[in-house]
Backbone as a chain_set.jsonl record, in Angstrom:
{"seq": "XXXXXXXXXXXXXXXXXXXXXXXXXXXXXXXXXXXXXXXXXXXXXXXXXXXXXXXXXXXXXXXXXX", "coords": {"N": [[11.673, -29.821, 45.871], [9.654, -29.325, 47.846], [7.327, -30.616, 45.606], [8.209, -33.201, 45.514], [7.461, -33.896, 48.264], [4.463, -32.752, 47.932], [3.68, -35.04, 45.943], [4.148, -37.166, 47.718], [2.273, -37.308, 49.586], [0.087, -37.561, 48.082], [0.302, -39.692, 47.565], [-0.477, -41.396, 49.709], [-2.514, -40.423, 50.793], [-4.341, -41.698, 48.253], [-3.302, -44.476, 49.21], [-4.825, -44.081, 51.994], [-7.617, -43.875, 51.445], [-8.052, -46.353, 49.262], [-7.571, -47.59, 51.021], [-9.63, -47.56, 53.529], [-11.685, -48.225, 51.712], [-11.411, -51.158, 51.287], [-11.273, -51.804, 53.797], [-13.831, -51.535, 54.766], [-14.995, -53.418, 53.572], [-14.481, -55.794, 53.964], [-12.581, -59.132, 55.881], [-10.767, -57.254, 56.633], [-11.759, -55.74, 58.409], [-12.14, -56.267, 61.313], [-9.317, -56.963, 61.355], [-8.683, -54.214, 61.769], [-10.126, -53.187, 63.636], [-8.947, -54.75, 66.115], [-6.049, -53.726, 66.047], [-7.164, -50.564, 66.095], [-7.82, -51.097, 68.803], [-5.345, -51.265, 70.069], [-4.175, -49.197, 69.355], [-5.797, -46.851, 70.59], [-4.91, -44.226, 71.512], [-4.068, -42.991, 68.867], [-5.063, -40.93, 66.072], [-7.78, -42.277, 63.903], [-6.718, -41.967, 61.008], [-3.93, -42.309, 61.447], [-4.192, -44.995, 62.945], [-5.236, -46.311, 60.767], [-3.303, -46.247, 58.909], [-1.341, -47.843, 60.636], [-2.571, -50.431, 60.662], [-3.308, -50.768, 57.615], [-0.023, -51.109, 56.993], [1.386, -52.71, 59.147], [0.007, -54.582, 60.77], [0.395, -56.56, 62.876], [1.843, -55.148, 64.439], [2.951, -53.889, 67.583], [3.596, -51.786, 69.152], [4.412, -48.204, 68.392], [6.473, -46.085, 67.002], [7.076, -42.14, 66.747], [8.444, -40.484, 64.068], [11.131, -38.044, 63.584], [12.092, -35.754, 61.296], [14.557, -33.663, 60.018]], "CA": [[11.449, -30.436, 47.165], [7.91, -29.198, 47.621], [6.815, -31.283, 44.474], [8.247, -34.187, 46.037], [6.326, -34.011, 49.297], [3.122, -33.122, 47.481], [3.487, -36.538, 45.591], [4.164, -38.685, 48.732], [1.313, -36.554, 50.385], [-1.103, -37.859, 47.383], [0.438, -41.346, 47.876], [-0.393, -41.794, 51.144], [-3.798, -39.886, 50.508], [-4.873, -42.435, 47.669], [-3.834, -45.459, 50.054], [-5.905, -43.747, 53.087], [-8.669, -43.606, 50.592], [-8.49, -47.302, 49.219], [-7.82, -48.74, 52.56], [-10.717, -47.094, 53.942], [-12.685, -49.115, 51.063], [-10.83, -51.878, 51.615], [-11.584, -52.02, 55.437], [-15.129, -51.948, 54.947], [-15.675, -54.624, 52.427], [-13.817, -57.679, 54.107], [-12.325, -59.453, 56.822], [-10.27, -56.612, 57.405], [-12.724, -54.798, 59.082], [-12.298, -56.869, 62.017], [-8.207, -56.785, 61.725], [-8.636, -52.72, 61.977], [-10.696, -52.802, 65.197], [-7.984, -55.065, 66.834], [-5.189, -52.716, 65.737], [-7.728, -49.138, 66.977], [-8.156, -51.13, 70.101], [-4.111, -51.961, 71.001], [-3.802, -47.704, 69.511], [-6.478, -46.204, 70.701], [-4.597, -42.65, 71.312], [-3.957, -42.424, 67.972], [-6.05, -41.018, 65.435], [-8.474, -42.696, 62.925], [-5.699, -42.231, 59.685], [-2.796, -42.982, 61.993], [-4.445, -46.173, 62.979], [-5.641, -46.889, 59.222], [-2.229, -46.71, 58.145], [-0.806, -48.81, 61.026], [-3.448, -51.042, 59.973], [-2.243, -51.493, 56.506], [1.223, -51.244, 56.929], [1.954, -53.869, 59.716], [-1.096, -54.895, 61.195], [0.57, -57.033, 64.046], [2.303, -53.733, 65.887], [2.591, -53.741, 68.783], [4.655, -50.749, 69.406], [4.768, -47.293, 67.367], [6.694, -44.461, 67.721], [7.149, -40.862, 65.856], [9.879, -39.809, 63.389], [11.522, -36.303, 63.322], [13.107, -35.208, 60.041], [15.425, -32.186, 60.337]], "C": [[9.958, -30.469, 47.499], [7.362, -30.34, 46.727], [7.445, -32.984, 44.922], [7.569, -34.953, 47.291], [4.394, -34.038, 48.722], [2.783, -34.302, 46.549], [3.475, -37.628, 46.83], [2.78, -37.989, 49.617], [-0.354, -37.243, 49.288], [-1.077, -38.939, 47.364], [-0.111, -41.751, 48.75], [-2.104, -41.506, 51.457], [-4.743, -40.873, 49.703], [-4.474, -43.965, 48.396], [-4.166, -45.045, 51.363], [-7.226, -44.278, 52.616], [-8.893, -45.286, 50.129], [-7.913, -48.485, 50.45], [-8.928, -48.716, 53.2], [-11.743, -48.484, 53.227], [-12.465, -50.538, 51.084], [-11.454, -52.872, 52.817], [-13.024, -52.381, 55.391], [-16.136, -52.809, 54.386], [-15.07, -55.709, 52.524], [-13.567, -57.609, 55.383], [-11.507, -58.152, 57.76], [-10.677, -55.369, 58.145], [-12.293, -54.949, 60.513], [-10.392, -56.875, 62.27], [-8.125, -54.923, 62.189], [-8.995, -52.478, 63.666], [-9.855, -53.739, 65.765], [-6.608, -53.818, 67.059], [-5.828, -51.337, 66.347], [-7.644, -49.405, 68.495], [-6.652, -51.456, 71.221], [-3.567, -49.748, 70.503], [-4.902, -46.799, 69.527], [-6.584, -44.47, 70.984], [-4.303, -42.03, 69.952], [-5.196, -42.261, 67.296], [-6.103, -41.95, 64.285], [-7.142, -42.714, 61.388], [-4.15, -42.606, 60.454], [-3.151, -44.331, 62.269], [-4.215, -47.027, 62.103], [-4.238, -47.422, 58.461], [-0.92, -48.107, 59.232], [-1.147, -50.379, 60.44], [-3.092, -52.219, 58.91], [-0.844, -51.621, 56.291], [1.845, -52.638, 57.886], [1.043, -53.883, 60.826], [-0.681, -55.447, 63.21], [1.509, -56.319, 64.674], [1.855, -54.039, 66.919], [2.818, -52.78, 69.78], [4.724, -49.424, 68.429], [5.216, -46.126, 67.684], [7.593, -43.625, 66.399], [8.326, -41.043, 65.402], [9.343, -38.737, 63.534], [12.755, -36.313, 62.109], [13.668, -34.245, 60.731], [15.371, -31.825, 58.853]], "O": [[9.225, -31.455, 47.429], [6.813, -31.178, 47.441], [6.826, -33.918, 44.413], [7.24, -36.137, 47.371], [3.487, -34.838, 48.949], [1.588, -34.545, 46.38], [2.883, -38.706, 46.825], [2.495, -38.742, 50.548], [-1.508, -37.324, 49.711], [-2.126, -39.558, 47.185], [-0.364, -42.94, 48.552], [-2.798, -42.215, 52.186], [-5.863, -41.046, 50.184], [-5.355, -44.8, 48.186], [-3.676, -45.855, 52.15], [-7.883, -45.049, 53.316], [-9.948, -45.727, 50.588], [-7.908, -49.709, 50.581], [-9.384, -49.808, 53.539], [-12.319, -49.382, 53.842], [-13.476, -51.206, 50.869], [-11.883, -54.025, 52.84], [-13.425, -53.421, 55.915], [-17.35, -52.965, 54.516], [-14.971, -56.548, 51.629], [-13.927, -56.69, 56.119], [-11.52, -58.0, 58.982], [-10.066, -54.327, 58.382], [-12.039, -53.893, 61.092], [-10.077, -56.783, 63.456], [-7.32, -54.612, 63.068], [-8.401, -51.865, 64.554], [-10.24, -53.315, 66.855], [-6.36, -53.215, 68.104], [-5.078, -50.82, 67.175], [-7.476, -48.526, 69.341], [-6.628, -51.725, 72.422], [-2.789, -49.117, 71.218], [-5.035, -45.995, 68.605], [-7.53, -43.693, 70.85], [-4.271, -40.809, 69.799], [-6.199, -42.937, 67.526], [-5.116, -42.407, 63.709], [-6.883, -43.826, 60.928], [-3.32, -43.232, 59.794], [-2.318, -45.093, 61.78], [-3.513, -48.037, 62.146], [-4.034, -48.423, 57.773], [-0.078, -48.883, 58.781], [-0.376, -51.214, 59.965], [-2.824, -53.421, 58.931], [-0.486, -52.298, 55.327], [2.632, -53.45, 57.399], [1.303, -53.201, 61.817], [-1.14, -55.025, 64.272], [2.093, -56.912, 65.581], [0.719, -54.384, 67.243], [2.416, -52.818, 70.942], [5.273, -49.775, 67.384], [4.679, -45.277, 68.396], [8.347, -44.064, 65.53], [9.22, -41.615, 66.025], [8.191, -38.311, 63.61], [13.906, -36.75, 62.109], [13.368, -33.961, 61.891], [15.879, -30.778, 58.453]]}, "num_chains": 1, "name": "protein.A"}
């Protein structure tokens, strides 16, 4: 179980990492700061991944595993 989390934990880590590079070498520089500015309570890697995941959110809310 562990060993399954620390893989989706390095997934998620290596697209933080080339979104980041991503973001700062194109248009989607400019889709990011729309997206920080409609979730501005969230943080910087919660954004990033709204970001790349579905840009035109408009709405986001938490999961709880058990």
């Amino acid at each position: 179980m562990a060993g399954k989390r620390e893989e989706q934990l390095k997934e998620i880590t290596e697209r933080l990492e080339q979104g980041v590079k991503d973001l700062f070498t194109s248009e989607k520089y400019t889709e990011y700061l729309k997206t920080m500015s409609q979730f501005h309570n969230y943080s910087f890697n919660n954004t990033l991944l709204i970001a790349m995941q579905k840009p035109e959110s408009t709405l986001v809310a938490g999961y709880l595993s058990d």
